[in-house]
C-alpha positions as a LaTeX table, in Angstrom:
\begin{tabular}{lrrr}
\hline
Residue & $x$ (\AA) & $y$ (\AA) & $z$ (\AA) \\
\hline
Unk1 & 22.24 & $-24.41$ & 27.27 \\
Unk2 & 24.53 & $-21.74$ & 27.08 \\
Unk3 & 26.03 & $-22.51$ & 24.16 \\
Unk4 & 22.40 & $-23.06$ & 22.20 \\
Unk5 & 21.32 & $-19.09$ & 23.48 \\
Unk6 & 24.55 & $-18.11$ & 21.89 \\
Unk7 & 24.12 & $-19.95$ & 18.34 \\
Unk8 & 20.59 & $-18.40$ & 18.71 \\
Unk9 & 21.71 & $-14.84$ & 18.53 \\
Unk10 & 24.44 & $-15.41$ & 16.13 \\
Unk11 & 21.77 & $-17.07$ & 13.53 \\
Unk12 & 18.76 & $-14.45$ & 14.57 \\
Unk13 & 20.36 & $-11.61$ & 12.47 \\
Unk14 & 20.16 & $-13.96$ & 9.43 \\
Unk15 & 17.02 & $-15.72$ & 10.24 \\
Unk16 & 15.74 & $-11.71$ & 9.84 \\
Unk17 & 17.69 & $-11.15$ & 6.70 \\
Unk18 & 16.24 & $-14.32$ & 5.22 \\
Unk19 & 12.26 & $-13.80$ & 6.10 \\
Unk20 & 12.90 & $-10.09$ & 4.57 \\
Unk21 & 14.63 & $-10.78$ & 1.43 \\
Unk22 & 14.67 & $-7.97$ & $-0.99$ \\
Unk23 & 13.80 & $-9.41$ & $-3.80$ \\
Unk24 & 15.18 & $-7.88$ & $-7.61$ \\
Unk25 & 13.86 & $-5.07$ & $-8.61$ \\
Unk26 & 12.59 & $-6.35$ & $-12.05$ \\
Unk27 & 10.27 & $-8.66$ & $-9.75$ \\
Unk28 & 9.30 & $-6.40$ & $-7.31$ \\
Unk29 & 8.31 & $-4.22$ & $-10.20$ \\
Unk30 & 6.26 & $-6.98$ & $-11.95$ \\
Unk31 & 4.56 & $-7.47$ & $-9.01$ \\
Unk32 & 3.74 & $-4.18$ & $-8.02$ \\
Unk33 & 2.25 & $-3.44$ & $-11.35$ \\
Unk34 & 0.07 & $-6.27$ & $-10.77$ \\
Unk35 & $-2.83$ & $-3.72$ & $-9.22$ \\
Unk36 & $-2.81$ & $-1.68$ & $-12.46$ \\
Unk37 & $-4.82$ & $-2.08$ & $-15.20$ \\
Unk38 & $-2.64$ & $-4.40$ & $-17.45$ \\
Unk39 & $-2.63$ & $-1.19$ & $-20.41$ \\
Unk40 & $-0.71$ & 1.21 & $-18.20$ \\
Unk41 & 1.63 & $-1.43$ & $-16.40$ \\
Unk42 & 4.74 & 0.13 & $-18.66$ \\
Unk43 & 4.07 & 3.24 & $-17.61$ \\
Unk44 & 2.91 & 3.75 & $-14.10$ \\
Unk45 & 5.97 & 4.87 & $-11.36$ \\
Unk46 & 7.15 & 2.25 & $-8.99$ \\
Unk47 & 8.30 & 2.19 & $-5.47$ \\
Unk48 & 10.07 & $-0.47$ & $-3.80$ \\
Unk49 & 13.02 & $-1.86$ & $-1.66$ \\
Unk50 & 16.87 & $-1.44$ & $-2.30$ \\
Unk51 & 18.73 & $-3.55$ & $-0.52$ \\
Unk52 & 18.70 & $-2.01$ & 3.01 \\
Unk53 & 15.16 & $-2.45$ & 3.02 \\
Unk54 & 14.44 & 1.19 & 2.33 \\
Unk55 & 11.64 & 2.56 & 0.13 \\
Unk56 & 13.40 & 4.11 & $-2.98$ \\
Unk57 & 11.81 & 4.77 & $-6.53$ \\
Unk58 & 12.87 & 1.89 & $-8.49$ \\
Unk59 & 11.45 & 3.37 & $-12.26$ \\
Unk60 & 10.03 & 6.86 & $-12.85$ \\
Unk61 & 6.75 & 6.77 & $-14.64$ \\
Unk62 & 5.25 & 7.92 & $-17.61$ \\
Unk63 & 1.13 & 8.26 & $-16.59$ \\
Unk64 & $-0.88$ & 9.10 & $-14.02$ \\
Unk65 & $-0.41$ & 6.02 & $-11.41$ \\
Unk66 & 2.30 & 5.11 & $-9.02$ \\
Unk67 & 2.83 & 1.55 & $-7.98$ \\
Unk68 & 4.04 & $-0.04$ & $-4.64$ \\
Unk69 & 5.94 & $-3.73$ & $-4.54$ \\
Unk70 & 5.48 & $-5.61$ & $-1.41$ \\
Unk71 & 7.18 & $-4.96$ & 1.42 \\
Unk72 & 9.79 & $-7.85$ & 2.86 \\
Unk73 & 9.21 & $-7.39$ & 5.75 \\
Unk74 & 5.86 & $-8.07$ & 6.35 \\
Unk75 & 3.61 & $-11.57$ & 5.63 \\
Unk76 & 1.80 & $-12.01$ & 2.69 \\
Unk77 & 1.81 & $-10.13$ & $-0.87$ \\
Unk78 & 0.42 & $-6.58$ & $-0.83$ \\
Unk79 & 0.82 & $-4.40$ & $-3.43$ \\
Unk80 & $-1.17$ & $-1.30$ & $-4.64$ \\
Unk81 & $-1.52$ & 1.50 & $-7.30$ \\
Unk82 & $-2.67$ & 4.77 & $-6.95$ \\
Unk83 & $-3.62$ & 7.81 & $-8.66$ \\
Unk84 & $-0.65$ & 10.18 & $-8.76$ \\
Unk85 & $-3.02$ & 12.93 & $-7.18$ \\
Unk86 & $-2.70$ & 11.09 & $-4.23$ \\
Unk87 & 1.05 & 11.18 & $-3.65$ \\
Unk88 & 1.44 & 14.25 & $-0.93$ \\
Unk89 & $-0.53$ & 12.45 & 0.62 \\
Unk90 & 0.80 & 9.35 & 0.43 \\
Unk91 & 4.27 & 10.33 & 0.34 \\
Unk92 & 3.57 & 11.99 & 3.60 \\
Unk93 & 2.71 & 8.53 & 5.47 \\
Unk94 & 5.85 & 7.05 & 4.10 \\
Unk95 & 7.75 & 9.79 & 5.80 \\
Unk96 & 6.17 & 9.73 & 8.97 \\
Unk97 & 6.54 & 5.84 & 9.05 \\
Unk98 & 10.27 & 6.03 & 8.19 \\
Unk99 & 10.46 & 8.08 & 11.42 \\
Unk100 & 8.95 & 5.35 & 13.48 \\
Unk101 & 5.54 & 6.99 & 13.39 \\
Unk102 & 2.30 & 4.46 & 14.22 \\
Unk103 & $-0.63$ & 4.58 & 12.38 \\
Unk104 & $-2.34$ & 6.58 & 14.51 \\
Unk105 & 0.32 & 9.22 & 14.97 \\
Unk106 & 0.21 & 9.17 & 11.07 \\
Unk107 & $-3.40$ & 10.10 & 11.45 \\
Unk108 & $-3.15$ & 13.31 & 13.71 \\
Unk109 & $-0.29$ & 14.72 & 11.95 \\
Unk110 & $-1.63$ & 14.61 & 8.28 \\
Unk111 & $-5.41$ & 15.45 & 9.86 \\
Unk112 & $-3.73$ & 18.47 & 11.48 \\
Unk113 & $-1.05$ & 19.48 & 8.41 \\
Unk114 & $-4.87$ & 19.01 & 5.92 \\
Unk115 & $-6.61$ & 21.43 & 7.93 \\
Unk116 & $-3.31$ & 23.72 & 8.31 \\
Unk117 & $-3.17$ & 23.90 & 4.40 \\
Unk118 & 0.32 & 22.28 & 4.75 \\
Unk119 & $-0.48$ & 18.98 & 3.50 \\
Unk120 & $-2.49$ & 18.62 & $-0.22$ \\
Unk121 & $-5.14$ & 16.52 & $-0.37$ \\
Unk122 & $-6.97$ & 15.55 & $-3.73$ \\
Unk123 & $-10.19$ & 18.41 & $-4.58$ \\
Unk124 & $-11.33$ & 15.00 & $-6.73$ \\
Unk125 & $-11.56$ & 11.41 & $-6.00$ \\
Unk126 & $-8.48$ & 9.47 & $-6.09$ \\
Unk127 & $-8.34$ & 5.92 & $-6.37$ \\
Unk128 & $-6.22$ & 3.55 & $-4.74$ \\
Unk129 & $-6.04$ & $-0.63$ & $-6.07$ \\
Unk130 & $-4.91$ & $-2.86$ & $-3.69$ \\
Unk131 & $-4.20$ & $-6.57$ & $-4.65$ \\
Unk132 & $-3.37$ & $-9.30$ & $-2.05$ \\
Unk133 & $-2.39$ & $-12.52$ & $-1.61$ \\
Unk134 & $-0.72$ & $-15.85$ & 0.04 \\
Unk135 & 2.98 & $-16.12$ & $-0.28$ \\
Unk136 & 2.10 & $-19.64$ & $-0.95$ \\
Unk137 & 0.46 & $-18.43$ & $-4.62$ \\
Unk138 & 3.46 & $-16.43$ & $-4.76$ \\
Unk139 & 6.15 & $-16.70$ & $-7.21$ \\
Unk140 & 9.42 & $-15.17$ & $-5.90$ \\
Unk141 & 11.58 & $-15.17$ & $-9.30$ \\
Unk142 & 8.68 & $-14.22$ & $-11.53$ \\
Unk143 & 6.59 & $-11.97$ & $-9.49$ \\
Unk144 & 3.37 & $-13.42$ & $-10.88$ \\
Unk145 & 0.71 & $-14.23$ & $-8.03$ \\
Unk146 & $-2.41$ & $-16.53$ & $-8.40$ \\
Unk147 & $-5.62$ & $-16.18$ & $-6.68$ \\
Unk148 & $-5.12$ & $-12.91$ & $-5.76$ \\
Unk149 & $-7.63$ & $-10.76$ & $-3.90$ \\
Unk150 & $-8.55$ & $-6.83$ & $-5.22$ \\
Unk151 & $-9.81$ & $-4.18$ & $-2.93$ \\
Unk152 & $-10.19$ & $-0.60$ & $-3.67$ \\
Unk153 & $-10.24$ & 2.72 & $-2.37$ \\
Unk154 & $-11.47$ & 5.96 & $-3.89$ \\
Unk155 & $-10.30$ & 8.57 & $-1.67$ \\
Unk156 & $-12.59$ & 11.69 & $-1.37$ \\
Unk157 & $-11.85$ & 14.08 & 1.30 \\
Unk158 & $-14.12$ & 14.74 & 3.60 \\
Unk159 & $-17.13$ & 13.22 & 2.22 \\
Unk160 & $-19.83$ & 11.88 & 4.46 \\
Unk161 & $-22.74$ & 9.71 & 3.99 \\
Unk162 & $-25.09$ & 12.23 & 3.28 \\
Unk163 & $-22.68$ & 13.76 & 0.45 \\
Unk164 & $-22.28$ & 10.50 & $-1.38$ \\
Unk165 & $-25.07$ & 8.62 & $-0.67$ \\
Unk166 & $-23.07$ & 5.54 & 0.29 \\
Unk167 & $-23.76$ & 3.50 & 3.66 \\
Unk168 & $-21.01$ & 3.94 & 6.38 \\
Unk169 & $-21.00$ & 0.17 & 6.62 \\
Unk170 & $-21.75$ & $-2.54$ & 4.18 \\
Unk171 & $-24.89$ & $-4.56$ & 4.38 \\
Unk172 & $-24.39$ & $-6.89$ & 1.30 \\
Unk173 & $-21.47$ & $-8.48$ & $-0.09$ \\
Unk174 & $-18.75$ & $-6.40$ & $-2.31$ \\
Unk175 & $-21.03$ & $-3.19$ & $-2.06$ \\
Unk176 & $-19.09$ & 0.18 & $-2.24$ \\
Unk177 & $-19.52$ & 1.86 & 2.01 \\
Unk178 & $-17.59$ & 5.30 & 3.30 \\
Unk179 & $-15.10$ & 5.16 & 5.70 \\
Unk180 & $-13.75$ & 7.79 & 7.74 \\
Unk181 & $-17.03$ & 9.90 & 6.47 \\
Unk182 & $-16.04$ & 13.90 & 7.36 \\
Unk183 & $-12.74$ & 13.47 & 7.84 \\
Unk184 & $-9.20$ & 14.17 & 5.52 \\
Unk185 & $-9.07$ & 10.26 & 5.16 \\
Unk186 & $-12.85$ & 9.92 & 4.24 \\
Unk187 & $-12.36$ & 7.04 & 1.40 \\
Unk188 & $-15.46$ & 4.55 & $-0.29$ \\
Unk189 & $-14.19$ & 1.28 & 0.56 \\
Unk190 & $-14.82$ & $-1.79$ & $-2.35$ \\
Unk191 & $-14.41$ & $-4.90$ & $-1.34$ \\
Unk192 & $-15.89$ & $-7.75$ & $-4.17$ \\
Unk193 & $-16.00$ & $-11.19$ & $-2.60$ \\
Unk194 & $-13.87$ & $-13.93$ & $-2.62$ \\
Unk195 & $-14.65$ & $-16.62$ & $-5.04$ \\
\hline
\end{tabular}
């Protein structure tokens, strides 16, 4: 039995190292640019994964989006582009999670930095595509998915319900709904259905 728990822990290390493969960074580009509109893929900026697993810029851009592959460590494909109005803000939450931060501790700090005039938010909506998918309709060496799902967010700071007109839940299939109304996260949430 012994010998079994030690094999285990000498294998664990790479069982991790295989389930978070980096993958190249001409793939992890392809596929990040996979949320953006097909006319701007050459030019948006790109973040991904060097080979330590940390987020680094892998290509500067050239318009007004920013791109991020999928992370290795985590199941599934999810990738997104953004507006690059949105980048304090989002560069913000990748800081505070590469200090261990949770989500919610993301929350407070970048509520109380917004209302402390430390942190810039966007005075316009922002959007944000977000394209998922299986890692079964994945291809690893090509970065092309199939049957991918969209979902996007237009980020517009401290909107409510009464300011947009827009339900703060959905009550029919793929219709645009506020989340977070009021608050330095407020964002209209688009979800189309599945086919």
């Amino acid at each position: 039995m012994k010998t079994f728990q030690v094999l285990l822990l000498l294998l664990f290390p790479t069982l991790i190292n295989a389930q978070t493969k980096v993958l190249p960074v001409e793939v992890q580009i392809k596929t990040a640019t996979l949320a953006a509109p097909e006319e701007l893929r050459s030019g948006v900026m790109v973040y991904g994964y060097n080979d330590k697993g940390e987020m680094v810029v892998l290509r500067e851009g050239t318009n007004h989006l920013v791109c991020l592959a999928d992370d290795p460590g985590k199941e599934g494909i999810n990738v997104s582009c953004y507006s690059k109005k949105l980048e304090p803000f989002m560069a913000r939450g990748r800081e505070l999670s590469a200090e261990g931060k949770g989500e919610m501790e993301k929350r407070v700090t970048r509520k109380n930095e917004a209302e402390a005039g430390t942190l810039t938010l966007t005075d316009t909506p922002g959007m944000t595509t977000i394209l998922t998918g299986s890692e079964e309709n994945y291809n690893s060496e090509t970065g092309e998915l199939t049957d991918g799902h969209f979902r996007y967010v237009i980020y517009i700071p401290y909107a409510t319900a009464e300011s947009t007109g827009l339900p703060e839940k959905p009550f029919a299939p793929g219709m645009p709904w506020i989340m977070d109304p009021g608050t330095h996260r407020a964002h209209i949430m688009i979800t189309p259905p599945k086919n």
